[in-house]
C-alpha positions as CSV (number, residue, x, y, z in Angstrom):
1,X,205.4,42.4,105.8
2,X,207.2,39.2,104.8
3,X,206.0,36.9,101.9
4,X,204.9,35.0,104.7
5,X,202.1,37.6,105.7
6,X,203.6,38.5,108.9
7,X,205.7,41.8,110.4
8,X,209.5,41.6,109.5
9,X,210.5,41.6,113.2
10,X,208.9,37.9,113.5
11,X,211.6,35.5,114.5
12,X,209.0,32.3,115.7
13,X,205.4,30.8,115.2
14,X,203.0,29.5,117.9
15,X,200.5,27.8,116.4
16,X,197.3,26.1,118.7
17,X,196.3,23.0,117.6
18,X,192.5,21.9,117.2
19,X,191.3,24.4,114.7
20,X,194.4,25.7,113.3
21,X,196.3,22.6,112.2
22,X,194.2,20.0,112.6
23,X,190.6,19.4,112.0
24,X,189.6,18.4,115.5
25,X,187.6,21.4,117.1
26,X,184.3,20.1,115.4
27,X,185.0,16.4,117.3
28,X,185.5,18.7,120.6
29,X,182.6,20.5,120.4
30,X,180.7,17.3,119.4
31,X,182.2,15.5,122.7
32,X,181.8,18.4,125.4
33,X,178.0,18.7,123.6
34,X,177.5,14.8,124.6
35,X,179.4,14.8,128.1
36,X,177.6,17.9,129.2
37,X,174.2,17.1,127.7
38,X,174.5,13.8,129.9
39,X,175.3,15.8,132.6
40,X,172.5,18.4,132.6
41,X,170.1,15.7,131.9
42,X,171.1,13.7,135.0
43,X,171.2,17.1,137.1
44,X,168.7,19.4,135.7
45,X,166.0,16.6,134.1
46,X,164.8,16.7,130.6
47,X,164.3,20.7,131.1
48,X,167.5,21.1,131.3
49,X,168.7,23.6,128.2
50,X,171.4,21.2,126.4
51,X,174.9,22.7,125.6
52,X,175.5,24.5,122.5
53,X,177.8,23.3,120.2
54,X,178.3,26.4,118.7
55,X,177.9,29.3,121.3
56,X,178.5,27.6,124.9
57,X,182.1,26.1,122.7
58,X,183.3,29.2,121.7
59,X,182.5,31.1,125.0
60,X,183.3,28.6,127.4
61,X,185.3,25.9,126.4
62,X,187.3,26.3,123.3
63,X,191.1,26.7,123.9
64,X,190.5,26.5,127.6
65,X,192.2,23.4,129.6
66,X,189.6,20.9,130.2
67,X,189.0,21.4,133.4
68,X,188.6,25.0,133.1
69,X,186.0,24.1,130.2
70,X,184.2,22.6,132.9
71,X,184.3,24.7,135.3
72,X,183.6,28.1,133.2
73,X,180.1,26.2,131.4
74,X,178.9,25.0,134.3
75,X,179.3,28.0,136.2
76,X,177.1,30.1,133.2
77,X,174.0,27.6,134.5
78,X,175.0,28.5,137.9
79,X,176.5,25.1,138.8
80,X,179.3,24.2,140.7
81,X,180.6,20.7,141.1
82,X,183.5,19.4,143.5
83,X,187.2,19.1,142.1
84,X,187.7,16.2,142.6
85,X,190.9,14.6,141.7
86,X,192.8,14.3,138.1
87,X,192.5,10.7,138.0
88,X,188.5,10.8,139.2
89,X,186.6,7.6,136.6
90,X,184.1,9.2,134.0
91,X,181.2,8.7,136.0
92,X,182.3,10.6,138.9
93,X,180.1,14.0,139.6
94,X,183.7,15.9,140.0
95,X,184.7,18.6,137.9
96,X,187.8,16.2,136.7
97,X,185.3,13.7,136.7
98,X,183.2,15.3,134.1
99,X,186.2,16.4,132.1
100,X,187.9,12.9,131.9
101,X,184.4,11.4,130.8
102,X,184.9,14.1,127.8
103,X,188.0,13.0,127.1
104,X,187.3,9.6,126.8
105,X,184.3,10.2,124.2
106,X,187.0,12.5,122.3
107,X,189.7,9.6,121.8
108,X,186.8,7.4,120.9
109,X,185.4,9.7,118.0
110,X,188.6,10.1,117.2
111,X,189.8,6.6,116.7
112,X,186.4,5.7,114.7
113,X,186.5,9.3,113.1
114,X,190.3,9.8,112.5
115,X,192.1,13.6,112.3
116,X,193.0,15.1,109.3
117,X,195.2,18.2,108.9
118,X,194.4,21.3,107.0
119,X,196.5,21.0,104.1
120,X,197.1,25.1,103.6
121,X,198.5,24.9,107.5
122,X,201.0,22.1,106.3
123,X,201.7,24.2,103.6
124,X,202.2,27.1,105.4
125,X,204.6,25.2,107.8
126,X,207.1,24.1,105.5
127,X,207.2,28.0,104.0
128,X,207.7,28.9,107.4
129,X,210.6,26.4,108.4
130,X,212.2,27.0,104.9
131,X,211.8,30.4,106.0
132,X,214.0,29.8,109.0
133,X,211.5,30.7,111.7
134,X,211.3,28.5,114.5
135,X,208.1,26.9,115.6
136,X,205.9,25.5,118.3
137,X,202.9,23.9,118.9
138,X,201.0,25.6,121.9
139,X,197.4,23.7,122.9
140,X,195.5,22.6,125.7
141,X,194.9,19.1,125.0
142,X,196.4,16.6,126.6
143,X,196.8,14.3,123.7
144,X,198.3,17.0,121.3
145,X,201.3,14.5,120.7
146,X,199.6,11.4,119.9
147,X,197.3,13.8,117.4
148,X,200.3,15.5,115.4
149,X,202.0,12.0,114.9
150,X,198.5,10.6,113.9
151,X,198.6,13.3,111.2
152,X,202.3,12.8,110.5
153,X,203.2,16.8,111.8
154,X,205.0,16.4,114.9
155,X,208.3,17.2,112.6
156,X,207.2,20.8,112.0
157,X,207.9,21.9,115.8
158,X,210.7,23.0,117.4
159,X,208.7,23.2,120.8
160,X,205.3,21.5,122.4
161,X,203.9,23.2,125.3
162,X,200.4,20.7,125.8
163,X,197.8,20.3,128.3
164,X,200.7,17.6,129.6
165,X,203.8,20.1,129.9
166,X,201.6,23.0,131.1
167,X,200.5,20.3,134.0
168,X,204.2,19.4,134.8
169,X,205.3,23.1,135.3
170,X,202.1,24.4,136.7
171,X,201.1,26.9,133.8
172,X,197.7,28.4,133.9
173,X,195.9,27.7,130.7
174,X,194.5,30.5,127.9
175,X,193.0,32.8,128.1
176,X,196.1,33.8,130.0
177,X,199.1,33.9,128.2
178,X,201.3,31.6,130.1
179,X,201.4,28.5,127.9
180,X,202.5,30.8,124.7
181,X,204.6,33.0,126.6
182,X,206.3,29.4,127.8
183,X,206.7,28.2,124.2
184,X,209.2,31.4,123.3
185,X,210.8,31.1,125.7
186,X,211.8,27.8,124.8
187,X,212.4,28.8,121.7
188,X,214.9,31.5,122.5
189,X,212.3,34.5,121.5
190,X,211.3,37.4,122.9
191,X,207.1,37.3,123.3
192,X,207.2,40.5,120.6
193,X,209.1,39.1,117.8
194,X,206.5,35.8,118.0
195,X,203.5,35.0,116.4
196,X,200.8,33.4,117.5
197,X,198.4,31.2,115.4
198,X,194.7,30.8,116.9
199,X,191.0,30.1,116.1
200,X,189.5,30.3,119.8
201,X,188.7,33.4,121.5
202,X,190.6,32.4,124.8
203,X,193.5,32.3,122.6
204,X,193.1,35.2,121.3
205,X,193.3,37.0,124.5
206,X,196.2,35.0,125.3
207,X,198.3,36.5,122.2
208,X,196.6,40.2,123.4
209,X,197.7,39.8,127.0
210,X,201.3,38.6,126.3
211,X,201.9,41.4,123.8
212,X,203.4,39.5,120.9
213,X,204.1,40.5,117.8
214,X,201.7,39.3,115.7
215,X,198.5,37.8,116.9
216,X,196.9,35.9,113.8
217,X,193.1,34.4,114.3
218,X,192.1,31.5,111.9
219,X,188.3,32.3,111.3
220,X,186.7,28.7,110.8
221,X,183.4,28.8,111.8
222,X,182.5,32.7,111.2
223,X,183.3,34.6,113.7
224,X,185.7,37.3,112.1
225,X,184.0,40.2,114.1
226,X,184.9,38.2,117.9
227,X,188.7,37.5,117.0
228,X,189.4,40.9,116.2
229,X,187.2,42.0,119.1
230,X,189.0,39.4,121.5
231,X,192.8,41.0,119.9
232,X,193.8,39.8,116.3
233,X,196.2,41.7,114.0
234,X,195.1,39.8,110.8
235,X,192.1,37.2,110.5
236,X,191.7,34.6,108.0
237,X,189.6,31.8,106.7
238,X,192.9,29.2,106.3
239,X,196.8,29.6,106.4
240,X,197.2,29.9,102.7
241,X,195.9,33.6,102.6
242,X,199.0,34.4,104.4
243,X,201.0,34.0,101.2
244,X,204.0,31.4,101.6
245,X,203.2,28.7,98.8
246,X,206.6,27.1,97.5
């Protein structure tokens, strides 16, 4: 193992972003929770069982691409709305529809909330870049750029594979591996000399299916047991544990 807590053969880091670099998987889970409790209420009336900010995230949701989100919750209460188109308004009963009225509760938390960055993930960067590993960000969100400049981070990657660029070349979102497998690519790195930096159990089966080198879950909400179930080599609570403080 290197002083930066990974296998020797490691060349590259992936890192996902909401959970593992920034602190913006609570404001997800607090704006699917409000889109989809709208939702139900609307379709199901006030008996309706409200989404789970905890449990429904983490199964169905977290890491996914947005659309996927929708898809996979709503089809656990047996619902299944139209596709409808990418650019469908908020209110529309689409499944883009429903997704876009997420996103636009997620940019407004986060412009009257803000984002911070973990500071033991920026630490562990700039061990990781002194180190001479390259790096990428690999995430499902659409507005991973404008987030990593908000937090001043966007310097730290060599590589962003976003909801955006997966879109453009057509790349199936986690838990399939495509979007990681994409970022090493770029990079110049074989899939098992790469690590792969995740909190959300579709990612983890992401870094399992692709066969990389290191899959590494970030365990922020206590649920050490279901990343190593879902395919982690090493779990931890934040970056630092990893070793790599300059």
């Amino acid at each position: 193992m290197t002083q930066l807590g990974l296998p020797d053969t490691i060349q590259a880091c992936l890192f996902d972003l909401d959970g593992v670099v920034t602190k913006t998987a609570v404001v997800h889970a607090a704006a699917w929770k409000e889109a989809f409790d709208a939702f139900l209420r609307d379709y199901d009336g006030e008996q309706g069982r409200p989404f789970d900010a905890h449990a429904d995230y983490d199964e169905y949701v977290d890491g996914r691409p947005r659309a996927d989100g929708v898809r996979a919750f709503l089809a656990s209460r047996g619902i299944h709305l139209p596709e409808g188109e990418p650019g469908d308004p908020p209110d529309a009963r689409t499944v883009h529809g429903l997704g876009n009225r997420k996103n636009e509760l997620l940019l407004e938390k986060i412009r009257t909330g803000g984002v911070e960055a973990y500071e033991g993930t920026l630490r562990y960067l700039e061990a990781v870049r002194a180190a001479g590993l390259r790096t990428a960000i690999v995430s499902s969100s659409a507005n991973c750029q404008d987030v990593l400049r908000s937090v001043g981070a966007e310097h730290f990657f060599d590589v962003r594979i976003d909801g955006v660029v997966a879109a453009e070349r057509h790349l199936p979102g986690k838990p399939r591996p495509d979007t990681f497998l994409a970022a090493a690519r770029d990079l110049g790195v074989e899939a098992s000399r790469a690590a792969v930096f995740e909190d959300a159990l579709a990612g983890m089966d992401a870094g399992r299916a692709g066969r990389f080198g290191c899959v590494v879950g970030v365990d922020r909400v206590g649920q050490t047991e279901a990343l190593y179930a879902h395919g982690a080599d090493i779990v931890v609570k934040d970056l630092a544990e990893l070793g790599g403080e300059r």
